[in-house]
Phi, psi and omega in degrees: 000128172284042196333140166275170176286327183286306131026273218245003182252028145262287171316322162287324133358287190254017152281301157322254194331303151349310153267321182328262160006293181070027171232124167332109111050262207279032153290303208252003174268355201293190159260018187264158175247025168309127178331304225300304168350284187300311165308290174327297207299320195306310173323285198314332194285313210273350180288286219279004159271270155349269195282323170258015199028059200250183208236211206251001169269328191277332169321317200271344158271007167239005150268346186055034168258162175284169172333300196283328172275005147311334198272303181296321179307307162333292174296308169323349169262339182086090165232132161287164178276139152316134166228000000 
């Protein structure tokens, strides 16, 4: 299987936050809501910003929150929408 470049820079992503961190991947992709958690996902969203550009529908598919709380991590960085 063949990873795109957007691919493997979302996999180098959730790699960082991962050692950053110190919470398991599939830990801080959970539904849980523990700071330490909430705080990864805040990290990822901006790395997943910043590096892969991605916007609040693919965030939310690669954190495995709906949109909109992709959308409240986003603001919560103080980030704006791409127009």
């Amino acid at each position: 299987m063949k990873f795109t470049e957007q691919e493997k820079i979302i996999e180098q992503i959730l790699k960082a936050v991962e050692l950053q961190t110190g919470i398991n991947r599939s830990d801080f992709v959970s539904n849980s809501r523990k700071e330490s958690y909430l705080d990864a996902r805040k990290k990822a969203t901006e790395l997943l910003i910043k590096e892969a550009h991605l916007n609040d529908e693919g965030i939310a598919k690669v954190l495995g929150v709906s949109k909109s709380t992709a959308n409240i991590y986003r603001n919560s960085l103080r980030y704006q929408h791409k127009k």
